[in-house]
mmCIF file of the C-alpha atoms, coordinates in Angstrom:
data_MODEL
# 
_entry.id   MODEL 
# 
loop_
_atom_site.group_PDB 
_atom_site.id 
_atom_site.type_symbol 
_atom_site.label_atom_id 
_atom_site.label_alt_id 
_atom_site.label_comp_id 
_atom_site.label_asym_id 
_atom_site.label_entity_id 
_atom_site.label_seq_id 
_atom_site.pdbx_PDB_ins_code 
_atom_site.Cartn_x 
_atom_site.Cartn_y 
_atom_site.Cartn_z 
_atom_site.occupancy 
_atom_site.B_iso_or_equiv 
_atom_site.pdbx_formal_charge 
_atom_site.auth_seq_id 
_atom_site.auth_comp_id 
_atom_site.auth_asym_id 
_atom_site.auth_atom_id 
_atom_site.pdbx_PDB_model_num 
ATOM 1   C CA . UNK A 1 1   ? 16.918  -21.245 24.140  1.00 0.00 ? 1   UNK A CA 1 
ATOM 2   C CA . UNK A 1 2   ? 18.238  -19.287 21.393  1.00 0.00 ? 2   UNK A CA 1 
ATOM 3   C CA . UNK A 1 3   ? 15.875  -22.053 18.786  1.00 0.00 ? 3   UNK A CA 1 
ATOM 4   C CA . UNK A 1 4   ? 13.011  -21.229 20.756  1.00 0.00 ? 4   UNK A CA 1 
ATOM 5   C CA . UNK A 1 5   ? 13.445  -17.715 20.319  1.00 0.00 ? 5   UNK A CA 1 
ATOM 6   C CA . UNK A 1 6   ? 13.427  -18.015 16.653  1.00 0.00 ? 6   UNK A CA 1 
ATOM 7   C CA . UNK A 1 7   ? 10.621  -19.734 16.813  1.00 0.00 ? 7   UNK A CA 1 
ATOM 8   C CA . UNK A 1 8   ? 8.476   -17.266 18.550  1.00 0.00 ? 8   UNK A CA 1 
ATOM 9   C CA . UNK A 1 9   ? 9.944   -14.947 15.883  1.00 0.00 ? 9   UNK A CA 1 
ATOM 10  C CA . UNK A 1 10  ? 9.041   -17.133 13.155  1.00 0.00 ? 10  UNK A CA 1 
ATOM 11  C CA . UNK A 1 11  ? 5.651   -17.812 15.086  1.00 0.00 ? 11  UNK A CA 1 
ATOM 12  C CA . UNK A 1 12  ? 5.182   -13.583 15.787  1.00 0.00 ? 12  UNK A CA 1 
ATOM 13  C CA . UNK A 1 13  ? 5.669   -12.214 11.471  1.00 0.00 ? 13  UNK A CA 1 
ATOM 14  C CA . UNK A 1 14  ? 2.667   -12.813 9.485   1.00 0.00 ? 14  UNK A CA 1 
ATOM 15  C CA . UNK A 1 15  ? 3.009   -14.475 5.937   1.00 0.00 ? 15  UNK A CA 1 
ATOM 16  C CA . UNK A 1 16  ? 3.185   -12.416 3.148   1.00 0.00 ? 16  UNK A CA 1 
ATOM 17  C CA . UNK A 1 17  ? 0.284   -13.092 1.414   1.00 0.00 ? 17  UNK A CA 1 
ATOM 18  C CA . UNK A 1 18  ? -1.463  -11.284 4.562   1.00 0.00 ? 18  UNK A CA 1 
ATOM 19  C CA . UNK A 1 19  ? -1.356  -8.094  2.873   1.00 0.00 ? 19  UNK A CA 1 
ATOM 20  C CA . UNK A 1 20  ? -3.439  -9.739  -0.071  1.00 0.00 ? 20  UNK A CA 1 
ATOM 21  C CA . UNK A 1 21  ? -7.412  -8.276  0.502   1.00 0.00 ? 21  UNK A CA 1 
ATOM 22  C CA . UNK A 1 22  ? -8.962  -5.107  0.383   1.00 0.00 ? 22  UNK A CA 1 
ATOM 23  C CA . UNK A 1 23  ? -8.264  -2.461  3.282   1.00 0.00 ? 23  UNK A CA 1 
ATOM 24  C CA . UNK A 1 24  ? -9.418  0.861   4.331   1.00 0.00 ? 24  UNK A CA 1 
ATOM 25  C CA . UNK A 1 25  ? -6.572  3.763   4.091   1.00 0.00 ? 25  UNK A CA 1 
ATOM 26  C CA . UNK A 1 26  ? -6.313  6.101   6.936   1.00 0.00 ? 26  UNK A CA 1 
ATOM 27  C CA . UNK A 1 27  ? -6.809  9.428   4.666   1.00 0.00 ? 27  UNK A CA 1 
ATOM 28  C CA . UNK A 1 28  ? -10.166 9.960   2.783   1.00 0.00 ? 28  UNK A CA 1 
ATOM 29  C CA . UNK A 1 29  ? -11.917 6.858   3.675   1.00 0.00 ? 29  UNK A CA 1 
ATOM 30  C CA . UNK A 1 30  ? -10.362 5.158   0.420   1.00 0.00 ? 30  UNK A CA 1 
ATOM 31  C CA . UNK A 1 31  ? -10.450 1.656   -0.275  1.00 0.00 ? 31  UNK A CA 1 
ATOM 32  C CA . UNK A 1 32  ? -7.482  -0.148  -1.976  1.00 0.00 ? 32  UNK A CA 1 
ATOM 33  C CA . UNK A 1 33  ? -7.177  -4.141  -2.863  1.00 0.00 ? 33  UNK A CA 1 
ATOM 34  C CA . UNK A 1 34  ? -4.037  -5.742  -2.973  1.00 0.00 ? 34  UNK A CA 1 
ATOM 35  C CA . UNK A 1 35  ? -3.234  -8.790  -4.620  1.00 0.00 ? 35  UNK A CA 1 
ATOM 36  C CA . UNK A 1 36  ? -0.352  -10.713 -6.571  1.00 0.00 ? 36  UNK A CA 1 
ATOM 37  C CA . UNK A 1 37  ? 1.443   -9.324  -8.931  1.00 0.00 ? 37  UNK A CA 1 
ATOM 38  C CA . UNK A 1 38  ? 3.679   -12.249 -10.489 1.00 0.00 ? 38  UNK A CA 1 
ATOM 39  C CA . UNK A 1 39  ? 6.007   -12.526 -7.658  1.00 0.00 ? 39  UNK A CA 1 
ATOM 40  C CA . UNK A 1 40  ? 5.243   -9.080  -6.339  1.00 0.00 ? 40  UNK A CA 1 
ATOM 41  C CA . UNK A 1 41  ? 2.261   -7.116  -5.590  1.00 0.00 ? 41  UNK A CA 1 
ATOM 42  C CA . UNK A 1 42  ? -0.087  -4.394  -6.243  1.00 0.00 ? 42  UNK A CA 1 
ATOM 43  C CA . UNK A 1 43  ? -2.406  -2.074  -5.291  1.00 0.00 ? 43  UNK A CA 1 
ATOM 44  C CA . UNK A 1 44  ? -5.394  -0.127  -6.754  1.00 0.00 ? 44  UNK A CA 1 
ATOM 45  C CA . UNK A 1 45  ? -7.794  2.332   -5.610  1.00 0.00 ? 45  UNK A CA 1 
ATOM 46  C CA . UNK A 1 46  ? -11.336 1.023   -5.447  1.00 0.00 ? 46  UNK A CA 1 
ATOM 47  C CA . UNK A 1 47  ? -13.147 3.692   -4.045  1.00 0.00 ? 47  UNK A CA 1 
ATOM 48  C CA . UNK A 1 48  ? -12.808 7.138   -2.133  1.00 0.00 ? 48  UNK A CA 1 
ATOM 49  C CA . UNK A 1 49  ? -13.971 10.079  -0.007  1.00 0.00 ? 49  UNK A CA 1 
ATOM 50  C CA . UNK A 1 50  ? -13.527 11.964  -3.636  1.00 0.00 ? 50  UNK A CA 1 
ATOM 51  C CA . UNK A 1 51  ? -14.467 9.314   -6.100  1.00 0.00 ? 51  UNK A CA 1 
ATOM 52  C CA . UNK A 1 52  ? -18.098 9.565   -4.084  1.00 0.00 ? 52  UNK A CA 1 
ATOM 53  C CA . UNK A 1 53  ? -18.510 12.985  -5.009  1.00 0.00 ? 53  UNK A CA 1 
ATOM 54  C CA . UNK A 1 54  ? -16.607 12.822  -8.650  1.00 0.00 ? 54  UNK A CA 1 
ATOM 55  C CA . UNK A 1 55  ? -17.025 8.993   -9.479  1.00 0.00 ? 55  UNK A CA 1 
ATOM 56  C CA . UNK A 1 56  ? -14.626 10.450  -12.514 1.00 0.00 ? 56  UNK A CA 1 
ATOM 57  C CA . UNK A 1 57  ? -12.527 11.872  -10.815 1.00 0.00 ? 57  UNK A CA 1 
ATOM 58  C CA . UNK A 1 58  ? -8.627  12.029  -12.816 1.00 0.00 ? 58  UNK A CA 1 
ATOM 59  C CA . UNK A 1 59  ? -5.322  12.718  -11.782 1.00 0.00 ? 59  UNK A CA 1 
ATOM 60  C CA . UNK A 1 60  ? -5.258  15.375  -11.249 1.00 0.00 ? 60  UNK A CA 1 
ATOM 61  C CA . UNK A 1 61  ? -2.225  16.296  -9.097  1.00 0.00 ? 61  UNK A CA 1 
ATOM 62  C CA . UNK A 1 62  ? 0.198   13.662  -11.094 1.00 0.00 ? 62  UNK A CA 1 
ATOM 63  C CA . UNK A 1 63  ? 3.429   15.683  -11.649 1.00 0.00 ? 63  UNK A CA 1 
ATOM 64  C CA . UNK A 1 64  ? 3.801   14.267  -15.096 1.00 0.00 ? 64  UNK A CA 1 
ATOM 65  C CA . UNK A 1 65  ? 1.123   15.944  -17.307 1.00 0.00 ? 65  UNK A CA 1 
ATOM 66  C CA . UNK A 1 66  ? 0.938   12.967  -19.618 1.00 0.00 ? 66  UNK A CA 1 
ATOM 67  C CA . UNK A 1 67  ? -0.741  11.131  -16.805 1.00 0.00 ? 67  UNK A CA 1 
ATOM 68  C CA . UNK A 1 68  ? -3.092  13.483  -15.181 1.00 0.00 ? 68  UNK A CA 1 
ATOM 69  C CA . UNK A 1 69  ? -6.068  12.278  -17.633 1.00 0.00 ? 69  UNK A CA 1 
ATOM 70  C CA . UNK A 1 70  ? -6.194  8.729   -16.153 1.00 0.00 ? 70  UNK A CA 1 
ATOM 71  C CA . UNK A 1 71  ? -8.992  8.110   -13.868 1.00 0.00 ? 71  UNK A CA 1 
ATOM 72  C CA . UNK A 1 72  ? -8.257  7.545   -9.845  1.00 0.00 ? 72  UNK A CA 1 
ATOM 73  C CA . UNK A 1 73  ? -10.839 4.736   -9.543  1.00 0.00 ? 73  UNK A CA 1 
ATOM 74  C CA . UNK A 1 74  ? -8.683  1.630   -10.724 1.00 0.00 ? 74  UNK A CA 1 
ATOM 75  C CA . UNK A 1 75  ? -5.580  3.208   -10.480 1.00 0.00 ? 75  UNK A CA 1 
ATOM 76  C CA . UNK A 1 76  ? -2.397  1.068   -9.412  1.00 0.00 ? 76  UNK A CA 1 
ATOM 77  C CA . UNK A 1 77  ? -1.010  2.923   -6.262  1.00 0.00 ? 77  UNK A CA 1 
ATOM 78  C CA . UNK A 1 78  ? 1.121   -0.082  -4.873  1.00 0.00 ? 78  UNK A CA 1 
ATOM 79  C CA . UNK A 1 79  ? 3.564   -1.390  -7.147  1.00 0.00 ? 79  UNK A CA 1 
ATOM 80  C CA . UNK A 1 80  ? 6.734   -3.934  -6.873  1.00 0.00 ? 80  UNK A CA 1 
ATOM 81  C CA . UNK A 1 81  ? 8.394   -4.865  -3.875  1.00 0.00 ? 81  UNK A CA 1 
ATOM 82  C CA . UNK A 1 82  ? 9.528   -7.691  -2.507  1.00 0.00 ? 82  UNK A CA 1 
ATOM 83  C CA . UNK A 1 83  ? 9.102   -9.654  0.659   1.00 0.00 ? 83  UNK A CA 1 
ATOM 84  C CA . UNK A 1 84  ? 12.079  -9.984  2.692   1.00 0.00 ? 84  UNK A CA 1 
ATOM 85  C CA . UNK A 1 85  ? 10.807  -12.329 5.569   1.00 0.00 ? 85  UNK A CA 1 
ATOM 86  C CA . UNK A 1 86  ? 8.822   -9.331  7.578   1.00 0.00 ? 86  UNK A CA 1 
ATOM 87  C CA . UNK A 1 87  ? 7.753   -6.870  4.883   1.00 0.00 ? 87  UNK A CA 1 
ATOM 88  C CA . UNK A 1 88  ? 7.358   -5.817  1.473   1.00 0.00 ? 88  UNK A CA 1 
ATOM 89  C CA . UNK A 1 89  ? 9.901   -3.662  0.639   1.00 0.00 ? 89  UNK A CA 1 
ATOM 90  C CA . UNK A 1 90  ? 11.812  -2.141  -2.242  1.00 0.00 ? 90  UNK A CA 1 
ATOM 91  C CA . UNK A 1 91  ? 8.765   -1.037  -4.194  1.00 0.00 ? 91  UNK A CA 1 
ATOM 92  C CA . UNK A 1 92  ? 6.680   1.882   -4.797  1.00 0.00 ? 92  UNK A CA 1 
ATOM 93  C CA . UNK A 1 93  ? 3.713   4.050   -3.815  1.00 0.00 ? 93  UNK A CA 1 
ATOM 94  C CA . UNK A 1 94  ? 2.226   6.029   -5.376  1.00 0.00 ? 94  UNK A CA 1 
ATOM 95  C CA . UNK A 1 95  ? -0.010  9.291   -3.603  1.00 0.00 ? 95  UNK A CA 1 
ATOM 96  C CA . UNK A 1 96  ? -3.114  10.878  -5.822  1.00 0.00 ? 96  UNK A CA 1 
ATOM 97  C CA . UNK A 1 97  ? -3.021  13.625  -3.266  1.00 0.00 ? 97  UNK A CA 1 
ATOM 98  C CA . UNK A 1 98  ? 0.185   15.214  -4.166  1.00 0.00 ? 98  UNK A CA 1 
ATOM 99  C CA . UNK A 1 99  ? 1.027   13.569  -7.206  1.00 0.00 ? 99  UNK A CA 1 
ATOM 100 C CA . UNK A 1 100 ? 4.236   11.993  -6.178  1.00 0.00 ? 100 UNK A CA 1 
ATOM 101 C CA . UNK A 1 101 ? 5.713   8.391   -6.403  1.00 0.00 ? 101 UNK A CA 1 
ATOM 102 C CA . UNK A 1 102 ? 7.754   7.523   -3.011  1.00 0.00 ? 102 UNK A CA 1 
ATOM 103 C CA . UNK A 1 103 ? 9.484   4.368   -1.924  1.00 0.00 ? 103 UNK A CA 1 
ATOM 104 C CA . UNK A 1 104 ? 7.259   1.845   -0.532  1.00 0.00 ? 104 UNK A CA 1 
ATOM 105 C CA . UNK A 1 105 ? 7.327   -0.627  2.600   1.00 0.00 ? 105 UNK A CA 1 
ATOM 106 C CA . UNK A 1 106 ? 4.651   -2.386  3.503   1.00 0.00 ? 106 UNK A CA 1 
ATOM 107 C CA . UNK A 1 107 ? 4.359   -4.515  7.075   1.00 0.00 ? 107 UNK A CA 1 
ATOM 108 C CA . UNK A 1 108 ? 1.598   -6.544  8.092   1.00 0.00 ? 108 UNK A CA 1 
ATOM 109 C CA . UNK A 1 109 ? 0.681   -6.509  11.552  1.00 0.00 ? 109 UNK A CA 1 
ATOM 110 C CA . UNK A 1 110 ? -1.465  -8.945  12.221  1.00 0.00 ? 110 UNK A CA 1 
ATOM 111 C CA . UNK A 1 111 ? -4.534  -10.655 10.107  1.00 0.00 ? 111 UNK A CA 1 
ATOM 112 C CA . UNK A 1 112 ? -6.331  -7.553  9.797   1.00 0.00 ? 112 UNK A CA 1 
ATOM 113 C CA . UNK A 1 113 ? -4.086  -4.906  9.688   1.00 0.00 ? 113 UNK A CA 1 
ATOM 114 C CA . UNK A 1 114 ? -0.697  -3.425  8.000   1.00 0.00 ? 114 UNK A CA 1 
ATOM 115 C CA . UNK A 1 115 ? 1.572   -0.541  7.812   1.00 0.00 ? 115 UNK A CA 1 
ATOM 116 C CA . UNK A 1 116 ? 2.308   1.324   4.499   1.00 0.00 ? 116 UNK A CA 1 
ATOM 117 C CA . UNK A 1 117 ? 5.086   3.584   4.666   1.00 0.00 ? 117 UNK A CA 1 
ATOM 118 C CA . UNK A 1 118 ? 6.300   5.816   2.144   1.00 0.00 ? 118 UNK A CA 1 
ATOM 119 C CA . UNK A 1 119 ? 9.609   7.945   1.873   1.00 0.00 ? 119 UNK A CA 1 
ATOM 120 C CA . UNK A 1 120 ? 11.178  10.714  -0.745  1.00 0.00 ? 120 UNK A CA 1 
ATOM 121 C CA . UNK A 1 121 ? 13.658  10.799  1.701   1.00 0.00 ? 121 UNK A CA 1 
ATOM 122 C CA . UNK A 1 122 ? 14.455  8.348   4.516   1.00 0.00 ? 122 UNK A CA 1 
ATOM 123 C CA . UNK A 1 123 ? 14.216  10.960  7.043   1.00 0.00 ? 123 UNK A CA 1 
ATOM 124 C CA . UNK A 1 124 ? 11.011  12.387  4.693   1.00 0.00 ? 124 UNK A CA 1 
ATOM 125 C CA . UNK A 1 125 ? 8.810   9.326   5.232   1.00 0.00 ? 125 UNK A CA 1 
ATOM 126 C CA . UNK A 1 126 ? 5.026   8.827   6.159   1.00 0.00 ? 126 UNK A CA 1 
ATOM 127 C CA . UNK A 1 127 ? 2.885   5.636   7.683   1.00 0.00 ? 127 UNK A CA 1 
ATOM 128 C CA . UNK A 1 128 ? -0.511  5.143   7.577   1.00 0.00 ? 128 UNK A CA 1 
ATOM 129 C CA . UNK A 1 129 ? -2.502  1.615   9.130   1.00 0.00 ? 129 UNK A CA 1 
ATOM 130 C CA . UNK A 1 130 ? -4.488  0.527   7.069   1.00 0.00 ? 130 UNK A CA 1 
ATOM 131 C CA . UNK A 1 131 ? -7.402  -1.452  7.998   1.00 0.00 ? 131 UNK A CA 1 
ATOM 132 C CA . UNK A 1 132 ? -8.421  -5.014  6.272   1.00 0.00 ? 132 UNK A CA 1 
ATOM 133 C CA . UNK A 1 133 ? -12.276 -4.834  5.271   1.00 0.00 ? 133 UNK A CA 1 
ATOM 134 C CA . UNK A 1 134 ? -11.855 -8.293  3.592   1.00 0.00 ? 134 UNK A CA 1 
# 
């Protein structure tokens, strides 16, 4: 019994390369591909809500002002992590809307969608679905 119940378990978590694709975010109809990183991964911003009004649009917000001159379109948001049999976890995020880096989970779902959660704080966290568009 208790075999086939870590079976279905085994069965029920999607691989890790799952999260590999590009998916829709759930704030300002942005687009962000993730791929391999060595033995991590990464994410950057393909397109945007703002980068269709301001294709050039910088960082602005970034709380370091060293950094605010790099444009948003290409920028790595997703960084590090590592997968620990049901998520990627342990790396960072990174959020052009308020300038701030948080610590990074990502879950995948299913095929076609995943979970990105970000904390400063553990009780200070936020999750969006994203949505897989290939």
């Amino acid at each position: 019994m208790l075999l086939l119940a870590m079976l279905a378990a085994a069965v029920a978590t999607p691989p890790a390369d799952t999260v590999i694709g590009t998916w829709k975010t759930q704030t300002r109809n942005g687009t962000v591909e993730i791929a391999k990183c060595g033995a991590s991964i990464c994410g950057t911003i393909i397109t945007s809500d703002l980068l269709t009004q301001k294709p050039d649009q910088t960082d602005v917000l970034n709380k370091d002002q060293s950094l605010r001159g790099r444009k948003l379109k290409g920028l790595q948001i997703v960084k590090g992590g590592q997968w620990d049999g049901s998520a990627w976890s342990g790396g960072t995020v990174y959020n052009p809307d308020d300038g701030r880096t948080y610590s990074g989970k990502i879950t995948p779902i299913d095929a076609n969608h995943l979970k990105l959660r970000g904390c400063v704080f553990v009780p200070l966290c936020k999750t969006e679905t994203w949505t897989r568009i290939r």
